[in-house]
C-alpha positions in Angstrom: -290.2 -8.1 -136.6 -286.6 -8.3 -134.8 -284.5 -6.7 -137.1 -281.2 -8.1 -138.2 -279.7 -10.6 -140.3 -280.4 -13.8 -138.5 -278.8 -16.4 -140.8 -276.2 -16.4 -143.9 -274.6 -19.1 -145.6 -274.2 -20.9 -149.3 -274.7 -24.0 -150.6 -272.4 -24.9 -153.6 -271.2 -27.5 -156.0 -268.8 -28.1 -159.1 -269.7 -31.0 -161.6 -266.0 -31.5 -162.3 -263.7 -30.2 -159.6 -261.2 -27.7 -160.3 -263.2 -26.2 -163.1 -266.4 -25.1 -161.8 -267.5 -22.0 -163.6 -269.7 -20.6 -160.6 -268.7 -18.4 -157.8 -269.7 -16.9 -155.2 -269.1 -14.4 -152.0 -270.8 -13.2 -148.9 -270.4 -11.4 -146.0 -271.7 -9.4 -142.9 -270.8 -6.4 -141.1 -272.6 -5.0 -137.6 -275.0 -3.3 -140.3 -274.6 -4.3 -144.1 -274.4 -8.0 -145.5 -274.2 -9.9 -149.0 -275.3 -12.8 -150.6 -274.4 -13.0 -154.3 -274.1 -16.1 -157.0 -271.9 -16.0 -160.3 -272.2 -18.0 -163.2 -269.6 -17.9 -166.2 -271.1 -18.6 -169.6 -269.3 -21.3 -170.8 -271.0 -21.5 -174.4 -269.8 -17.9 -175.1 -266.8 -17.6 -172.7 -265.2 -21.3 -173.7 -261.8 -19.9 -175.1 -259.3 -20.8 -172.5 -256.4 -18.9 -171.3 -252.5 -20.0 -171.0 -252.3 -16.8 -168.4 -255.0 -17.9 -166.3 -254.0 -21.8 -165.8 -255.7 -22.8 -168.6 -259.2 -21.9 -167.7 -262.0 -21.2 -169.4 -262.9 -17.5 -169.5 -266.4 -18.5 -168.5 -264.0 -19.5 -165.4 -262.0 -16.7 -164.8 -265.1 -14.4 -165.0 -267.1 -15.4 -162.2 -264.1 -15.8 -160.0 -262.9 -12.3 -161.0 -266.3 -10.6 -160.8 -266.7 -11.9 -157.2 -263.6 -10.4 -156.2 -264.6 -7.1 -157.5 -268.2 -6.9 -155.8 -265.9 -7.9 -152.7 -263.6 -4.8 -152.7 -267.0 -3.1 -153.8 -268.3 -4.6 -150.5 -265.0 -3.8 -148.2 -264.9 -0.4 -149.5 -268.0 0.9 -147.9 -269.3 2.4 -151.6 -273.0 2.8 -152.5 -274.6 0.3 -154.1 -275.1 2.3 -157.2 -270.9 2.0 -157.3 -270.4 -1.5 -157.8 -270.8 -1.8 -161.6 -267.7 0.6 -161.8 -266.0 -2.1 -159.5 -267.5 -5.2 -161.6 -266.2 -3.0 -164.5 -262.0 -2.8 -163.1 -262.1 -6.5 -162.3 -262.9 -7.4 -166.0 -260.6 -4.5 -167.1 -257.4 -6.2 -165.1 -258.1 -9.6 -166.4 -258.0 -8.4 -170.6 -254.7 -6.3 -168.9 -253.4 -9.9 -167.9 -255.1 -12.1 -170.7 -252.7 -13.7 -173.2 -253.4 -12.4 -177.1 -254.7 -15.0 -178.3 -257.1 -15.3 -175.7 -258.4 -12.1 -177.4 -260.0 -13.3 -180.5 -263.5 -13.9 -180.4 -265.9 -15.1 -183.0 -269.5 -13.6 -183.9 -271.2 -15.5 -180.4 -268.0 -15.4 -178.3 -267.4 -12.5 -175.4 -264.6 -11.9 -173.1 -265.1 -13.2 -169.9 -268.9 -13.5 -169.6 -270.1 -14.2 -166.2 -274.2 -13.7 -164.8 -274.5 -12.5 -161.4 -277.4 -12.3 -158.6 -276.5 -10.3 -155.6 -278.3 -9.2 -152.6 -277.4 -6.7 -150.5 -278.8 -5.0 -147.2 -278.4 -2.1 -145.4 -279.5 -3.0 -141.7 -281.6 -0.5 -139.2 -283.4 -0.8 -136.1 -286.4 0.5 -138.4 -286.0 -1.4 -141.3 -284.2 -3.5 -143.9 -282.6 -1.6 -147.2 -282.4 -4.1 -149.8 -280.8 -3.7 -153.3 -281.3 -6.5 -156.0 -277.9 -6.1 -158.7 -278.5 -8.4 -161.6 -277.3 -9.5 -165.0 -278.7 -12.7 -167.2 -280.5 -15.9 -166.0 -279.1 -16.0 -162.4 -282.0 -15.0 -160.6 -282.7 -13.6 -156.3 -285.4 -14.9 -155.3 -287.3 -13.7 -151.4 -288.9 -16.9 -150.1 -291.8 -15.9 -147.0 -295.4 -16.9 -145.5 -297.3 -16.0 -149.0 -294.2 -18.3 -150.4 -291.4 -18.0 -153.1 -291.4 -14.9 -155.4 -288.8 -14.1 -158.4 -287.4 -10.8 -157.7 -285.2 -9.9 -161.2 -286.0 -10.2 -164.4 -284.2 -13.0 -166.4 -282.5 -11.3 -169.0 -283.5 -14.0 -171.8 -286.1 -12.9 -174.6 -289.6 -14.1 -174.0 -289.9 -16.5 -171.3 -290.9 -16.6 -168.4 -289.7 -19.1 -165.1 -292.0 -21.7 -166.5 -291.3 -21.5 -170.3 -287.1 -21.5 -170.0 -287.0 -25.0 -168.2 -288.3 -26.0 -171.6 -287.1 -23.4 -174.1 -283.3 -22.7 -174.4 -284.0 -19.0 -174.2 -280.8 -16.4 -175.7 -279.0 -14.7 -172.9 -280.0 -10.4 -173.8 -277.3 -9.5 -171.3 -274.4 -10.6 -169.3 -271.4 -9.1 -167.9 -268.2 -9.3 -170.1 -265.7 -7.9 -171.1 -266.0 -7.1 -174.7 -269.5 -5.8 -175.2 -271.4 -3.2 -173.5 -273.8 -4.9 -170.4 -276.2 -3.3 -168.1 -276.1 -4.9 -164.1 -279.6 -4.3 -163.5 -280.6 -2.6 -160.3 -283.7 -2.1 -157.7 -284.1 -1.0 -154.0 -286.7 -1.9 -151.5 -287.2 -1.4 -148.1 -288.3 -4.9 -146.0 -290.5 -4.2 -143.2 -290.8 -8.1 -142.5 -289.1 -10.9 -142.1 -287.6 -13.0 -145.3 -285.8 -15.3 -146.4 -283.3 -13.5 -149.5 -282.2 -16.2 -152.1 -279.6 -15.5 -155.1 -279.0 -18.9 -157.2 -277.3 -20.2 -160.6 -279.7 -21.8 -162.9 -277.8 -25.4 -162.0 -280.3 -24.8 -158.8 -283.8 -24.3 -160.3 -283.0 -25.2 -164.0 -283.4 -29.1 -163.9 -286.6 -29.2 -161.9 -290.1 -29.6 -163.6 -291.6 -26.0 -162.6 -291.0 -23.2 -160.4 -293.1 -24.6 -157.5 -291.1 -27.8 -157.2 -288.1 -25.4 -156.5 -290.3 -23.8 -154.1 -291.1 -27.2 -152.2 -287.4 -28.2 -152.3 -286.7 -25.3 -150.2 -289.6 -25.3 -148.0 -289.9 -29.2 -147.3 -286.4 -29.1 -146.6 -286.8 -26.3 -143.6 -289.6 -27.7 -142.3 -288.1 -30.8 -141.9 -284.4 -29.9 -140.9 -282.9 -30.5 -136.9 -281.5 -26.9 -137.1 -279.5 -24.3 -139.7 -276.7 -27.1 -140.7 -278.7 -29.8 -141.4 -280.9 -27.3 -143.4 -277.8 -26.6 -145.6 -277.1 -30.0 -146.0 -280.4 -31.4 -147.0 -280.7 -28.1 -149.6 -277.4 -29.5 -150.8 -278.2 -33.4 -151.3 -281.6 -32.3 -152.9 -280.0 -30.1 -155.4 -277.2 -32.2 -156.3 -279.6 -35.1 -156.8 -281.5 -33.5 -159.4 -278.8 -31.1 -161.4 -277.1 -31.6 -164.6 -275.0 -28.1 -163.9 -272.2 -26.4 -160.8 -274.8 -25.0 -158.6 -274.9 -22.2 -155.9 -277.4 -21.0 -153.5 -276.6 -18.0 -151.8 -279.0 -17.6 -148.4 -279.5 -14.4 -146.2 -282.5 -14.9 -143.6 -283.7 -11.4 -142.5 -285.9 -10.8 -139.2 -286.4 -14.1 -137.4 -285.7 -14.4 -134.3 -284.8 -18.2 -134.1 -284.1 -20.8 -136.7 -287.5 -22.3 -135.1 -289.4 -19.0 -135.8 -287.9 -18.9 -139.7 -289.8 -22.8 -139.3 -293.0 -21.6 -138.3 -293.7 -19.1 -140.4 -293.4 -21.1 -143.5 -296.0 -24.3 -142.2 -298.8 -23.2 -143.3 -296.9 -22.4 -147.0 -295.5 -25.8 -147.0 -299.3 -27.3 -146.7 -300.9 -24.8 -149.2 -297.9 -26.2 -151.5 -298.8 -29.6 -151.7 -302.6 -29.3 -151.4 -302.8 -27.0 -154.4 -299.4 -26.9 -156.7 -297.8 -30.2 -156.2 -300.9 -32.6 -157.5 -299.7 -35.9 -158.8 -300.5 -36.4 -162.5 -302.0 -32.9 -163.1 -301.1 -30.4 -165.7 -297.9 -28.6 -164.2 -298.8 -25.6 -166.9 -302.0 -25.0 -165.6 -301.4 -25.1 -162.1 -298.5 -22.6 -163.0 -301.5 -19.7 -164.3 -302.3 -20.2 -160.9 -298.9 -20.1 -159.0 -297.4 -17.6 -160.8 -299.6 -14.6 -159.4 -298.0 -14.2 -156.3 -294.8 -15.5 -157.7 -294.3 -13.2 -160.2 -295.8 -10.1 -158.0 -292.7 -8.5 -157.8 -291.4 -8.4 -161.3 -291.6 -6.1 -163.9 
């Protein structure tokens, strides 16, 4: 395995420009990098704000909460550090927030935002990776034995399957008004993979967990090189999406763009031989799929 980051990028979207309530931010250093996704709740964070343009709080929260995982990220802290710096972000927008932004009902919160983040710490041994997480935005690593979940959706009783169809009630989610939890776990990679974190406007509209597999497989195989990768990932997303989307992508131990290729033929062929079968039942080929998918969770 040649360690190192070898690609990072995003793919995003806003259904109405201007008021996209995702967010995102990444970054590398000579040894640390981050790929995170935000997603403001715009059921529960609707109330807009005179102080803040007029935006949503759903809005403001994502953008905020990015900013304060980036001077998290700048200052060099420990990972087990960033909710304090999620926490002073939120903190300085009810400072700022008009009063009558304030007043929430029984389902309402204070700037509610999800986030997905990845984050590395990069040796010539090895890769130390820390998931940070809170509600439905999910990371995801994507290698040879295919695409696995990594955090736990913080929805009661479903599962990746069961919430495309079920309308599941966020447990958790950064805000500002209630107390949240941003979930944490660390790992060390001692092989090459591809790190995903992604809004539900990228894997919520598709029929089951393995088409969001192929759409990110078929479209590596198939792509020139890394920017017409990006740009299929974003055509096939947007064509299917009812939501603002954002993929976050951090490639971890390949060598080339061609080598990241390679390793993932023999998935893309076990994809559509066994969990992409025209006019078969999608729920029992899941019972299948979701052994090695969900292998990480829990």
């Amino acid at each position: 395995m040649k360690h190192g980051l070898s690609c990072l990028f995003v793919v995003a979207e806003e259904m109405v420009a201007g008021h996209g309530e995702d967010s995102y931010y990444y970054a590398a250093t000579e040894n640390r990098f981050i790929a995170a996704a935000f997603d403001g709740c715009g059921g529960s964070g609707s109330k807009k704000y005179e102080n803040y343009s007029k935006q949503t709080g759903a809005y403001v929260a994502s953008r905020a909460v990015s900013g304060g995982v980036k001077t998290w990220f700048d200052s060099g802290k420990k990972e087990n550090e960033m909710q304090s710096y999620v926490q002073a972000s939120l903190d300085v927008l009810q400072k700022y927030a008009d009063a009558g932004g304030r007043v929430f009902g029984s389902l309402g919160k204070a700037f509610p935002t999800t986030a997905a983040i990845v984050s590395g710490n990069i040796s010539k041994r090895n890769t130390e990776i820390t998931l940070s997480w809170a509600g439905d935005s999910r990371c995801y690593l994507l290698n040879a034995n295919g695409l696995h979940q990594l955090t736990s959706d913080d929805l009661d009783d479903e599962d990746a399957m069961s919430n495309l169809y079920n309308d599941g009630i966020m447990t958790n989610v950064i805000n500002a008004s209630t107390p949240f939890t941003l979930h944490q776990l660390s790992f060390r990679l001692n092989e090459p993979g591809i790190f995903i974190a992604a809004t539900d406007g990228c894997f919520g509209y598709l029929k089951s967990p393995m088409e969001f597999e192929n759409l990110l497989v078929d479209s590596l195989v198939r792509a020139e090189n890394l920017q017409s990768w990006k740009k299929d990932l974003n055509d096939r997303i947007h064509a299917v999406t009812g939501d603002d989307y954002t993929l976050t992508v951090a490639a971890i131990g390949y060598a080339s763009f061609l080598e990241m290729q390679r390793s993932l033929l023999a998935r893309h062929k076990i994809l559509n031989q066994q969990y992409l079968i025209p006019d078969y039942d999608a729920n029992v080929l899941w019972q299948q799929y979701k052994q090695e998918y969900s292998r990480y969770l829990g």
